[in-house]
mmCIF file of the N, C-alpha and C atoms, coordinates in Angstrom:
data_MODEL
# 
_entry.id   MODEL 
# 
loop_
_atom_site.group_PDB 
_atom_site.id 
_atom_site.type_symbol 
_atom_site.label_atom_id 
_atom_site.label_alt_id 
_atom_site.label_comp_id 
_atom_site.label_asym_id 
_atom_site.label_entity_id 
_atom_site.label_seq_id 
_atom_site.pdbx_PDB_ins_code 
_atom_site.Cartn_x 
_atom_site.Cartn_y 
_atom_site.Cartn_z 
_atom_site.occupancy 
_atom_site.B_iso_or_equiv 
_atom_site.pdbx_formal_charge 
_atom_site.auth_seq_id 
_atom_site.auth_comp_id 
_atom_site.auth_asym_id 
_atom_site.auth_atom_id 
_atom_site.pdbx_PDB_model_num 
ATOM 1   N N  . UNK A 1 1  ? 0.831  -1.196  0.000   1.00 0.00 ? 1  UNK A N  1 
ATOM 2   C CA . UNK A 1 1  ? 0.000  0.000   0.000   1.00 0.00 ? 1  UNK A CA 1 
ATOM 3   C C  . UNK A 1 1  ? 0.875  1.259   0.000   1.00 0.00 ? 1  UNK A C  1 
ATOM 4   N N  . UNK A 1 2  ? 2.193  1.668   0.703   1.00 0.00 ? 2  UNK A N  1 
ATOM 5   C CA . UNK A 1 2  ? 2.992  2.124   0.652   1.00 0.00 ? 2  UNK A CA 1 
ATOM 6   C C  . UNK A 1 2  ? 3.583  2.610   -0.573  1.00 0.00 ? 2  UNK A C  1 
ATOM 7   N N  . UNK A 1 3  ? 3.910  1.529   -1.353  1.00 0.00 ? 3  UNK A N  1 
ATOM 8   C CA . UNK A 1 3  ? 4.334  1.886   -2.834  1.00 0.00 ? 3  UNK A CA 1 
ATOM 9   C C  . UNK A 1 3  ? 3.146  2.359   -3.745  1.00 0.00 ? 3  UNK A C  1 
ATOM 10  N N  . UNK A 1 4  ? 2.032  1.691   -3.696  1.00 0.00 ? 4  UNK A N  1 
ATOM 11  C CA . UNK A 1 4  ? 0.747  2.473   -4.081  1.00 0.00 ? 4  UNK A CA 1 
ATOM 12  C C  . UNK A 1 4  ? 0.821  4.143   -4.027  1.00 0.00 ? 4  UNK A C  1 
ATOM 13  N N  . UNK A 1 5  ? 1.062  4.357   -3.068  1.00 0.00 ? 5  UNK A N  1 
ATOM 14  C CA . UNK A 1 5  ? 0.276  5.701   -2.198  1.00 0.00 ? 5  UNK A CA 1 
ATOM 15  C C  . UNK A 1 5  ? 1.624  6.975   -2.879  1.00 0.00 ? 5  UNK A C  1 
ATOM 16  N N  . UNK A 1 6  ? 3.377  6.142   -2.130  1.00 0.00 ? 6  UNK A N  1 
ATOM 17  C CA . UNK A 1 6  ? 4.019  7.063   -3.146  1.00 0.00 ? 6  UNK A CA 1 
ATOM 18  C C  . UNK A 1 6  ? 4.154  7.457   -4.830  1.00 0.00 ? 6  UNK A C  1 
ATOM 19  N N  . UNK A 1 7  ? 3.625  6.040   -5.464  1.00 0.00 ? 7  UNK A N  1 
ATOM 20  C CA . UNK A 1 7  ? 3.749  5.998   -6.600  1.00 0.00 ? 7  UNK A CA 1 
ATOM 21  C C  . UNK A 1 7  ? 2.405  6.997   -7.448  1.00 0.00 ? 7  UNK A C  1 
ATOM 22  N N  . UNK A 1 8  ? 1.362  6.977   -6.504  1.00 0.00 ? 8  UNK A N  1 
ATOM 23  C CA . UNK A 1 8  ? 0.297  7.992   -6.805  1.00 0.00 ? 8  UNK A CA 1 
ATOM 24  C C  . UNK A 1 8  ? 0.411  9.416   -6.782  1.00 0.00 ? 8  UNK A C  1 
ATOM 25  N N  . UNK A 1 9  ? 1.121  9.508   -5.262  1.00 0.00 ? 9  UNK A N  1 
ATOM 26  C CA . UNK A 1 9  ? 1.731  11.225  -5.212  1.00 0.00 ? 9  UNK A CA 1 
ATOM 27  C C  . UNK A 1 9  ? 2.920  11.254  -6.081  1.00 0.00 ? 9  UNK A C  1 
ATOM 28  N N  . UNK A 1 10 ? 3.816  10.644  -6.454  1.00 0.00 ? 10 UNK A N  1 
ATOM 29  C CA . UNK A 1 10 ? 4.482  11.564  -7.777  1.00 0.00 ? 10 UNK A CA 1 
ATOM 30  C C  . UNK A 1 10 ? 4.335  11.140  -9.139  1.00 0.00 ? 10 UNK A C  1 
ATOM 31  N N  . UNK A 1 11 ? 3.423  10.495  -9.187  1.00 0.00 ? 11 UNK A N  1 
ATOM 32  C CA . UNK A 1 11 ? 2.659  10.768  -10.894 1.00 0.00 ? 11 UNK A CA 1 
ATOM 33  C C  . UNK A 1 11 ? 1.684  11.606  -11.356 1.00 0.00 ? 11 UNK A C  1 
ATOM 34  N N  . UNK A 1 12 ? 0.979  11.612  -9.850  1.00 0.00 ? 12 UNK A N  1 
ATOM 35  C CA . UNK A 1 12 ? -0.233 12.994  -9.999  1.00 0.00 ? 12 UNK A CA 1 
ATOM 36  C C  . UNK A 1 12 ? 0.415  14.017  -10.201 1.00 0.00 ? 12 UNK A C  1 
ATOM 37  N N  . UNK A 1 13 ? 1.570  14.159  -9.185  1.00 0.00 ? 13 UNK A N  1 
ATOM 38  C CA . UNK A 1 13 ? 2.640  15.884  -8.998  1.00 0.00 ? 13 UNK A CA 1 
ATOM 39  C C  . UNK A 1 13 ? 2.954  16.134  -10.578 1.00 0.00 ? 13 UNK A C  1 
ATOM 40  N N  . UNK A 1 14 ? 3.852  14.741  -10.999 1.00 0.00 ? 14 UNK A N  1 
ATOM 41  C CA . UNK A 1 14 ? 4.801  15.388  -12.072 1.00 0.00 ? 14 UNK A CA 1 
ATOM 42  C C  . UNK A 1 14 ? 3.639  15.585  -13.093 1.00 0.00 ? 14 UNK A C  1 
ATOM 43  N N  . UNK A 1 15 ? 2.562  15.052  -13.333 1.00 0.00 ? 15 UNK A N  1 
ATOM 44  C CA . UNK A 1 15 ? 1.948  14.942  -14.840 1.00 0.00 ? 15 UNK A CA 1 
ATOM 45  C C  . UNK A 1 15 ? 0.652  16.037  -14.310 1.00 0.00 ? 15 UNK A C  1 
ATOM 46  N N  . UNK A 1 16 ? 0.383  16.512  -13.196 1.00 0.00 ? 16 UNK A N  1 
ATOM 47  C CA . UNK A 1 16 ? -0.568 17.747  -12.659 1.00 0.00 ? 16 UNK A CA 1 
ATOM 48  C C  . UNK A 1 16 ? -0.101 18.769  -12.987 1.00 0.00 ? 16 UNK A C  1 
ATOM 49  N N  . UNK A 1 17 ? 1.237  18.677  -12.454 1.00 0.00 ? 17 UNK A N  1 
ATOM 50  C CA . UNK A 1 17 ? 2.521  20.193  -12.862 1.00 0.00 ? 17 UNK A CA 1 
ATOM 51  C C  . UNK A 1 17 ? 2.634  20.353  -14.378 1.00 0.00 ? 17 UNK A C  1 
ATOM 52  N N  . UNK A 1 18 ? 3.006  19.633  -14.753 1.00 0.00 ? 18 UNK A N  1 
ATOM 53  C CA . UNK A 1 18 ? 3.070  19.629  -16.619 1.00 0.00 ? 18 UNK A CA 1 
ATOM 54  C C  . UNK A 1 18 ? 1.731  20.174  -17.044 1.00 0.00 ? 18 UNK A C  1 
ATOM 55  N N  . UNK A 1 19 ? 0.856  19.312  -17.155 1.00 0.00 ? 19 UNK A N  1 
ATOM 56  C CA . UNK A 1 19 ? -0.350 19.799  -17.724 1.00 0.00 ? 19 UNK A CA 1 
ATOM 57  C C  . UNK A 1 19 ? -0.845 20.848  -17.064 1.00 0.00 ? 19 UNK A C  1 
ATOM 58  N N  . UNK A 1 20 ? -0.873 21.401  -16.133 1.00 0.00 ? 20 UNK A N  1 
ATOM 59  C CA . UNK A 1 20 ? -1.481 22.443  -15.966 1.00 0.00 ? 20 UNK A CA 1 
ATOM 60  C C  . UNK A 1 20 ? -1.320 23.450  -16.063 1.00 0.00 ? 20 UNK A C  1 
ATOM 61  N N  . UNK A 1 21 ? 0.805  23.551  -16.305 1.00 0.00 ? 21 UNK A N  1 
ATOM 62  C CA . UNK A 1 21 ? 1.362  24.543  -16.992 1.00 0.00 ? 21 UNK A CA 1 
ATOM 63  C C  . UNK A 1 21 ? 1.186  24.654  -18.581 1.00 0.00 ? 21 UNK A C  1 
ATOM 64  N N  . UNK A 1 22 ? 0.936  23.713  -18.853 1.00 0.00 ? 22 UNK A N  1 
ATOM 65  C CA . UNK A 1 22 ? 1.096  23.808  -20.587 1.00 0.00 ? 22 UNK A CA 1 
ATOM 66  C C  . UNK A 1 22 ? -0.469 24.080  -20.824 1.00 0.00 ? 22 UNK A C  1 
ATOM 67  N N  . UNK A 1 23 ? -1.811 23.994  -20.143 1.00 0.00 ? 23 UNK A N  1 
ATOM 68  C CA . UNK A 1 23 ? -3.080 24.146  -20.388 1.00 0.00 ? 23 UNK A CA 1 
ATOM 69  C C  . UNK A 1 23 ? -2.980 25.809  -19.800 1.00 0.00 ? 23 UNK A C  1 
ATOM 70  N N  . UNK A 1 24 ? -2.485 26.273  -18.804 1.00 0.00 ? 24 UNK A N  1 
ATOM 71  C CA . UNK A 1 24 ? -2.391 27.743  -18.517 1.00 0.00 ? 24 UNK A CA 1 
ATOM 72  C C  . UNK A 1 24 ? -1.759 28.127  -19.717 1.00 0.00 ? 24 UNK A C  1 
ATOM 73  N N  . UNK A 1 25 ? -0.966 27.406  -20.290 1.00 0.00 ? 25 UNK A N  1 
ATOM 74  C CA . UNK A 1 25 ? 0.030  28.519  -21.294 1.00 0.00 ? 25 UNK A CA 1 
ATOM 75  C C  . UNK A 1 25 ? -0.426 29.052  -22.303 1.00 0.00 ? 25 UNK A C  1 
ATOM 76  N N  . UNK A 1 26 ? -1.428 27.454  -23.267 1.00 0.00 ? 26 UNK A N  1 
ATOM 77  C CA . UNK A 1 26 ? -2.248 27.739  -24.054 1.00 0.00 ? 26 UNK A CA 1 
ATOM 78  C C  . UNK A 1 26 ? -3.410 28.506  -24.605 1.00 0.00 ? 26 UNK A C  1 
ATOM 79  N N  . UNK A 1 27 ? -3.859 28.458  -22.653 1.00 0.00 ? 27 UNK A N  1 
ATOM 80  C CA . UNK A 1 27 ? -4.754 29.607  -22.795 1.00 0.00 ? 27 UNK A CA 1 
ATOM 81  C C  . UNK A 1 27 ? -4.566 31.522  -22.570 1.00 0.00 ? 27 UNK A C  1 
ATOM 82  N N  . UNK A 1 28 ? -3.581 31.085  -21.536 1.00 0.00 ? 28 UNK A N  1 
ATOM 83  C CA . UNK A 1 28 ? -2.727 33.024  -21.452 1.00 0.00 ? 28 UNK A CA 1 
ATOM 84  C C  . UNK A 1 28 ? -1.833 33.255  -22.450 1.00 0.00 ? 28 UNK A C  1 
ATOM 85  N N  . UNK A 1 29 ? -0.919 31.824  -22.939 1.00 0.00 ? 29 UNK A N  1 
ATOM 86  C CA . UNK A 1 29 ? 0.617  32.475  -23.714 1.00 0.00 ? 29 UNK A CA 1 
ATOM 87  C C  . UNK A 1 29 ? 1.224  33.324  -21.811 1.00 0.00 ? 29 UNK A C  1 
ATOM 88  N N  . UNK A 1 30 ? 2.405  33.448  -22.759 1.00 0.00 ? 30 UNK A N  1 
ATOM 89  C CA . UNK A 1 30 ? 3.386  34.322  -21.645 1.00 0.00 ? 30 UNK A CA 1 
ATOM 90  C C  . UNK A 1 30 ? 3.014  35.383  -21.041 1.00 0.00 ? 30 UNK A C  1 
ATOM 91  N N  . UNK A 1 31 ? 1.868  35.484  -20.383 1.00 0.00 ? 31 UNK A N  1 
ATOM 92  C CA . UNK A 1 31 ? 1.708  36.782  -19.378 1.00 0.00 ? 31 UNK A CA 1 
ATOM 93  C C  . UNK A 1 31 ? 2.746  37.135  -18.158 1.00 0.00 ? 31 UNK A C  1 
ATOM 94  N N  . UNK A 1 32 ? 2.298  38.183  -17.913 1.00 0.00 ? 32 UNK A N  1 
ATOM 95  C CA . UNK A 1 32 ? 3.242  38.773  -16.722 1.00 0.00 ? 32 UNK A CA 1 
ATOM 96  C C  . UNK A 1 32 ? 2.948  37.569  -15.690 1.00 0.00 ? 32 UNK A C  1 
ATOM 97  N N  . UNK A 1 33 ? 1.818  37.708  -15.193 1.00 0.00 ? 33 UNK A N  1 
ATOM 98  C CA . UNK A 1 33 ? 0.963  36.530  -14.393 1.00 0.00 ? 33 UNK A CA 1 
ATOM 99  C C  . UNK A 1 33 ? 0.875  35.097  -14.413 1.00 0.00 ? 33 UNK A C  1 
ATOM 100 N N  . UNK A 1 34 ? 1.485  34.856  -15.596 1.00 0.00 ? 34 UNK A N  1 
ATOM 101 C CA . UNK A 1 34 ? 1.443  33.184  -15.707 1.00 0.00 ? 34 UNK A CA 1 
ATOM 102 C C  . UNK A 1 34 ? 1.722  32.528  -14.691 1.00 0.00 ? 34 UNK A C  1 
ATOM 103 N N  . UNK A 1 35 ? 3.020  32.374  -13.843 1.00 0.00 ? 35 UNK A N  1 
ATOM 104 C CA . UNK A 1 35 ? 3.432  31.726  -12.875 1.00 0.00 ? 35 UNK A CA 1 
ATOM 105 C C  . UNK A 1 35 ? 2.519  31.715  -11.690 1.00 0.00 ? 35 UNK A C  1 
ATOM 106 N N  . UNK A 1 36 ? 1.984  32.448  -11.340 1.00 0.00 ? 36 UNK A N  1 
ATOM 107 C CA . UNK A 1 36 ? 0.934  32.588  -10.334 1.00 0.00 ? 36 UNK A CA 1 
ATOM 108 C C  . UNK A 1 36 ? -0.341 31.996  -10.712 1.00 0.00 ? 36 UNK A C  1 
ATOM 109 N N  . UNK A 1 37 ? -1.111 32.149  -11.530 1.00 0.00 ? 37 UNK A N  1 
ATOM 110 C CA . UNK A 1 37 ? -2.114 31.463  -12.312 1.00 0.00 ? 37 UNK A CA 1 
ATOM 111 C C  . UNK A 1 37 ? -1.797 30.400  -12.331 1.00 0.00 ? 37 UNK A C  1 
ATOM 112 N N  . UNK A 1 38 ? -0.525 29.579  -12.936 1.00 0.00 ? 38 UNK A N  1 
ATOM 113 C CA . UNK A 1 38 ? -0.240 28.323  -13.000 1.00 0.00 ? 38 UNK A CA 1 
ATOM 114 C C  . UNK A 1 38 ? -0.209 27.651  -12.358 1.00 0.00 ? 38 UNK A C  1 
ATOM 115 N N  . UNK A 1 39 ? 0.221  28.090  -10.874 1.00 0.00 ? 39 UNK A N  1 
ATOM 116 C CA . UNK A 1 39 ? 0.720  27.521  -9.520  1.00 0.00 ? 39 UNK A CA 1 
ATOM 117 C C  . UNK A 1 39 ? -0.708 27.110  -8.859  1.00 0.00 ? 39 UNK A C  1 
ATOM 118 N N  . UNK A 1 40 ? -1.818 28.300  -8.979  1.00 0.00 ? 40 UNK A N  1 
ATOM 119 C CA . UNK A 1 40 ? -2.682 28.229  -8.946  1.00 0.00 ? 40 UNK A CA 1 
ATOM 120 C C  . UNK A 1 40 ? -3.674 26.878  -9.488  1.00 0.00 ? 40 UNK A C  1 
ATOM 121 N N  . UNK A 1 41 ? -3.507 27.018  -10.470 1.00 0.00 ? 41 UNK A N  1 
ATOM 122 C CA . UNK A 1 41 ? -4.374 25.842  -11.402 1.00 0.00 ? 41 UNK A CA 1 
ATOM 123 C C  . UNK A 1 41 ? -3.934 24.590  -10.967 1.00 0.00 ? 41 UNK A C  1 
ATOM 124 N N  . UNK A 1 42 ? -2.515 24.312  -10.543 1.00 0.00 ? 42 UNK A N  1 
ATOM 125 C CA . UNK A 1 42 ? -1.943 23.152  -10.320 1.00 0.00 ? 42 UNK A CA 1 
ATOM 126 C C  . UNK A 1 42 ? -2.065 22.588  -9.057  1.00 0.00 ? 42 UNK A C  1 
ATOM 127 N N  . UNK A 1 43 ? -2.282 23.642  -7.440  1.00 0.00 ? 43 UNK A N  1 
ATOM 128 C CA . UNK A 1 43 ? -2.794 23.329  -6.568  1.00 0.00 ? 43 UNK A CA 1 
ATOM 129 C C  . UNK A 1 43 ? -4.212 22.705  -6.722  1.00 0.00 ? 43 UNK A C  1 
ATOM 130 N N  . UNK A 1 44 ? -5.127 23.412  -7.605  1.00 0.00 ? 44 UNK A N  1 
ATOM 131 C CA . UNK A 1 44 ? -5.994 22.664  -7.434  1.00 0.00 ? 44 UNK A CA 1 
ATOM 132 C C  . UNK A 1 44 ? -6.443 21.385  -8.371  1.00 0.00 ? 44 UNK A C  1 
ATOM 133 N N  . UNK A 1 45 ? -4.991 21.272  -9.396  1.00 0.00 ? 45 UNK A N  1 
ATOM 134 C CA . UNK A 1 45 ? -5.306 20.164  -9.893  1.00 0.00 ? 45 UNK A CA 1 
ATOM 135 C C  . UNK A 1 45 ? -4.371 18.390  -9.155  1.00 0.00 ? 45 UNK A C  1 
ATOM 136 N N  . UNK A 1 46 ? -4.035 18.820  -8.507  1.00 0.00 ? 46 UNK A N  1 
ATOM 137 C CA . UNK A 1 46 ? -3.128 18.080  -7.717  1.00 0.00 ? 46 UNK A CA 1 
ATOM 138 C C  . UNK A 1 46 ? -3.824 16.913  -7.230  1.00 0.00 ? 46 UNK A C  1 
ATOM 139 N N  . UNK A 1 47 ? -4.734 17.720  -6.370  1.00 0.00 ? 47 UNK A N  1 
ATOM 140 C CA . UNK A 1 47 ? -5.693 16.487  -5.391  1.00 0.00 ? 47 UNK A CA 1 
ATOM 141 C C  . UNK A 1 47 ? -6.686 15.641  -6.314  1.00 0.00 ? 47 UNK A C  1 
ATOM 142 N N  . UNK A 1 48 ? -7.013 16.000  -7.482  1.00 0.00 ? 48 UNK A N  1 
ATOM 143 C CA . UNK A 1 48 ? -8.055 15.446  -8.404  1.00 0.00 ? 48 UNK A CA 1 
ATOM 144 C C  . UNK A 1 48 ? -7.189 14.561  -8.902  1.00 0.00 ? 48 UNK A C  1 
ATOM 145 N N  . UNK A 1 49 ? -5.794 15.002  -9.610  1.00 0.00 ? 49 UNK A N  1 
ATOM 146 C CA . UNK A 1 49 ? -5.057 14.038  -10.153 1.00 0.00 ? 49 UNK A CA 1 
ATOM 147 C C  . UNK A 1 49 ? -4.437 12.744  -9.155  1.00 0.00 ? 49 UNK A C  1 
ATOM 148 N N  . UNK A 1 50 ? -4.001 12.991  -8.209  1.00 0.00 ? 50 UNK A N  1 
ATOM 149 C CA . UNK A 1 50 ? -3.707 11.537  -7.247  1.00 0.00 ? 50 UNK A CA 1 
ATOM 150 C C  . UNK A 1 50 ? -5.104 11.097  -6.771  1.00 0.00 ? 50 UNK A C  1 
ATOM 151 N N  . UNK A 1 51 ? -6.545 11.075  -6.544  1.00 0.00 ? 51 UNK A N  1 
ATOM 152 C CA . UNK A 1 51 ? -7.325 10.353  -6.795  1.00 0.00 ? 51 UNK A CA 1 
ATOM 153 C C  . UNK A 1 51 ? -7.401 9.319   -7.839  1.00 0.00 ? 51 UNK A C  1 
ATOM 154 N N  . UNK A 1 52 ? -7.143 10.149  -8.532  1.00 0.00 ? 52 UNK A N  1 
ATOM 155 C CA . UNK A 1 52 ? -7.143 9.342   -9.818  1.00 0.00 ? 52 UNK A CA 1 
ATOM 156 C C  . UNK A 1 52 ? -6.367 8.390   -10.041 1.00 0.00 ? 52 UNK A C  1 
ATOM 157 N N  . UNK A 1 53 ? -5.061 8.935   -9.698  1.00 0.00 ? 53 UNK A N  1 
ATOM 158 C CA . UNK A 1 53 ? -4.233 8.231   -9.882  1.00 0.00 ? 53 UNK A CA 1 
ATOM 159 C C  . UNK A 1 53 ? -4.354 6.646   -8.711  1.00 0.00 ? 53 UNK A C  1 
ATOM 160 N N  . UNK A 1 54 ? -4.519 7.175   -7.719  1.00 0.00 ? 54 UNK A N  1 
ATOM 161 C CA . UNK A 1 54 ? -4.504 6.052   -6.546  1.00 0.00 ? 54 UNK A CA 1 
ATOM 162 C C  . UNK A 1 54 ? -5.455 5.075   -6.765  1.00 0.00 ? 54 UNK A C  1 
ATOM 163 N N  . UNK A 1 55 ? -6.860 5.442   -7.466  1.00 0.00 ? 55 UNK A N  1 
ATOM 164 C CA . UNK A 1 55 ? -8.251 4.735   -8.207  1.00 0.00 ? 55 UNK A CA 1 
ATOM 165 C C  . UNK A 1 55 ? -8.054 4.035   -8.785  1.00 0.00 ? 55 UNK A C  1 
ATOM 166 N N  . UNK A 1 56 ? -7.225 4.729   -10.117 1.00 0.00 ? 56 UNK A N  1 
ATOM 167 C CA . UNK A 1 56 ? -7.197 3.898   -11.559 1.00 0.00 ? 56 UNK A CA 1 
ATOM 168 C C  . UNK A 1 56 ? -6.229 3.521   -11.322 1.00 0.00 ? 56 UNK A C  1 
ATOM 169 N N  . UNK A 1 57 ? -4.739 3.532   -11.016 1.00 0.00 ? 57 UNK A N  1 
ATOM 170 C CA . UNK A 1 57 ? -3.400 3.080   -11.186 1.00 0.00 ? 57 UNK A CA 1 
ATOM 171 C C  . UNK A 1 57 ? -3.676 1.622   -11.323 1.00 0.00 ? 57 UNK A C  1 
ATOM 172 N N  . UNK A 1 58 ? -3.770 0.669   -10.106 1.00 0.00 ? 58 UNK A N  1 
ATOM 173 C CA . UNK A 1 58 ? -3.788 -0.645  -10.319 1.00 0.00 ? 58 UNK A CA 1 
ATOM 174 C C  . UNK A 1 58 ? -5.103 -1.253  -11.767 1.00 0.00 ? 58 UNK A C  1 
ATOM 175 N N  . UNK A 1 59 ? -6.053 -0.927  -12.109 1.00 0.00 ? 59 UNK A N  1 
ATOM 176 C CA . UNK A 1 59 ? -6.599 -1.079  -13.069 1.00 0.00 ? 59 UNK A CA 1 
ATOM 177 C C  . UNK A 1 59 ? -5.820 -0.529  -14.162 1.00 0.00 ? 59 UNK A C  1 
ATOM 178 N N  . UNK A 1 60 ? -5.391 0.661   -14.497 1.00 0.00 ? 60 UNK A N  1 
ATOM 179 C CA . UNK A 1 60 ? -4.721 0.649   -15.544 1.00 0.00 ? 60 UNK A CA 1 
ATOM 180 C C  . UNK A 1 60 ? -3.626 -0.073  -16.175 1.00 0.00 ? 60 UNK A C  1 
ATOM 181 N N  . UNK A 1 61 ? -2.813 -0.478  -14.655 1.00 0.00 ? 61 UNK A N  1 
ATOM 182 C CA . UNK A 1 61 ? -1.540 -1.581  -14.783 1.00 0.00 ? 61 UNK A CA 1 
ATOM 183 C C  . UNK A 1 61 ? -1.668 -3.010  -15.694 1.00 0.00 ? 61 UNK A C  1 
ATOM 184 N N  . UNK A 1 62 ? -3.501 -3.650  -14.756 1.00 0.00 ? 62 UNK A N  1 
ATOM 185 C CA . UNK A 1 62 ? -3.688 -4.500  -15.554 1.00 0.00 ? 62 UNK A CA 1 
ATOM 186 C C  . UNK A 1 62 ? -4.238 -4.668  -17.242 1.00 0.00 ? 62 UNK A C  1 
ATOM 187 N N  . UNK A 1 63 ? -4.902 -3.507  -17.065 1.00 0.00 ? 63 UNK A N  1 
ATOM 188 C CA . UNK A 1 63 ? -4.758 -3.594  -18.263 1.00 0.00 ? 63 UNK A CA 1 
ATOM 189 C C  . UNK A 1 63 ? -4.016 -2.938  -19.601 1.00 0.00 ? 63 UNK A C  1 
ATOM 190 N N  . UNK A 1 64 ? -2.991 -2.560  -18.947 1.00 0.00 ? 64 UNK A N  1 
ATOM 191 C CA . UNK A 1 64 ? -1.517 -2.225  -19.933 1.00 0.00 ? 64 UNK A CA 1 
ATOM 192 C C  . UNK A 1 64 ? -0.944 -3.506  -19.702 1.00 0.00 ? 64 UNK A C  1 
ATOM 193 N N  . UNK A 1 65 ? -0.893 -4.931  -18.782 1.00 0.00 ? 65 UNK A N  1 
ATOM 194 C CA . UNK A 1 65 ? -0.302 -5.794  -19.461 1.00 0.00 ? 65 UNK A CA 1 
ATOM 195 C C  . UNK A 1 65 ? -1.008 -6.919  -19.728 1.00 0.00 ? 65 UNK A C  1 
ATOM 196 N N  . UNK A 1 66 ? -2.492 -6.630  -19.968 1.00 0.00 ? 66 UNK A N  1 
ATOM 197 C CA . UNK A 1 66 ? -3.104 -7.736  -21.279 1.00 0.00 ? 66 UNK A CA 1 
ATOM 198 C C  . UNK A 1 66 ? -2.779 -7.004  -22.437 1.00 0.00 ? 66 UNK A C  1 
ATOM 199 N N  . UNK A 1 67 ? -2.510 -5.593  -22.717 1.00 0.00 ? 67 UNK A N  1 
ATOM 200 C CA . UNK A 1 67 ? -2.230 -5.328  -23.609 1.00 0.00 ? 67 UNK A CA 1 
ATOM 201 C C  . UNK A 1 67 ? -1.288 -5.991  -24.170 1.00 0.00 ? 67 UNK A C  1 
ATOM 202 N N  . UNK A 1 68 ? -0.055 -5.591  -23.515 1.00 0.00 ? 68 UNK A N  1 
ATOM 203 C CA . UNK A 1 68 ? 1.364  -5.992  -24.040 1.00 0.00 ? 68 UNK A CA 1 
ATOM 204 C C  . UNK A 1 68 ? 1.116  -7.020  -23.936 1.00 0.00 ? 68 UNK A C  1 
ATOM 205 N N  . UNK A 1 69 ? 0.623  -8.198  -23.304 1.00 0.00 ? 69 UNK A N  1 
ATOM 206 C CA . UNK A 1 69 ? 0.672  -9.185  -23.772 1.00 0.00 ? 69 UNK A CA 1 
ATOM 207 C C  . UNK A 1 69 ? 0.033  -10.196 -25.196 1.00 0.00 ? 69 UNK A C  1 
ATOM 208 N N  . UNK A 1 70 ? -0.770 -9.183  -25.472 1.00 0.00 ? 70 UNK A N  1 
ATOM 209 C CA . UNK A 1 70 ? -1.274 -9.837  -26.624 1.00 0.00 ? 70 UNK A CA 1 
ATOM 210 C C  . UNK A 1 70 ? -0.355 -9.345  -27.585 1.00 0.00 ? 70 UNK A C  1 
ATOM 211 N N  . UNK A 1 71 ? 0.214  -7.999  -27.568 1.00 0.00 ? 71 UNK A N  1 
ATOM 212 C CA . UNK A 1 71 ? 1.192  -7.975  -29.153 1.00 0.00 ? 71 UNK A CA 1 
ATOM 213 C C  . UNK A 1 71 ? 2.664  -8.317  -28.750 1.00 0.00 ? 71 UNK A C  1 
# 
């Protein structure tokens, strides 16, 4: 459960942080404000994304390796 729980908090972090900078960017471009807005968007996308992540992770696992296993 341990490895679960860390492996949820830094896949939500790193792929919450990314996308939410590159979805702020798309929509401001380079404002003065970006960084703050961004930081913004990403706090609150944080907690939605490790739900998710902690939810789906083991279901997605399995089925990324019936995938790979069939090709």
């Amino acid at each position: 459960m341990k490895l679960r729980i860390i492996f949820a908090m830094l896949m939500s972090f790193s792929l919450s942080l990314v996308m939410s900078g590159w979805i702020t960017f798309l929509n401001m471009g380079a404002q003065s404000n970006f960084f703050g807005i961004w930081i913004n968007a990403w706090i609150l996308a944080w907690p939605a994304a490790f739900i998710v992540a902690f939810i789906l992770g083991p279901i997605i696992q399995k089925l990324s390796k019936k995938i790979a296993d069939t090709l």
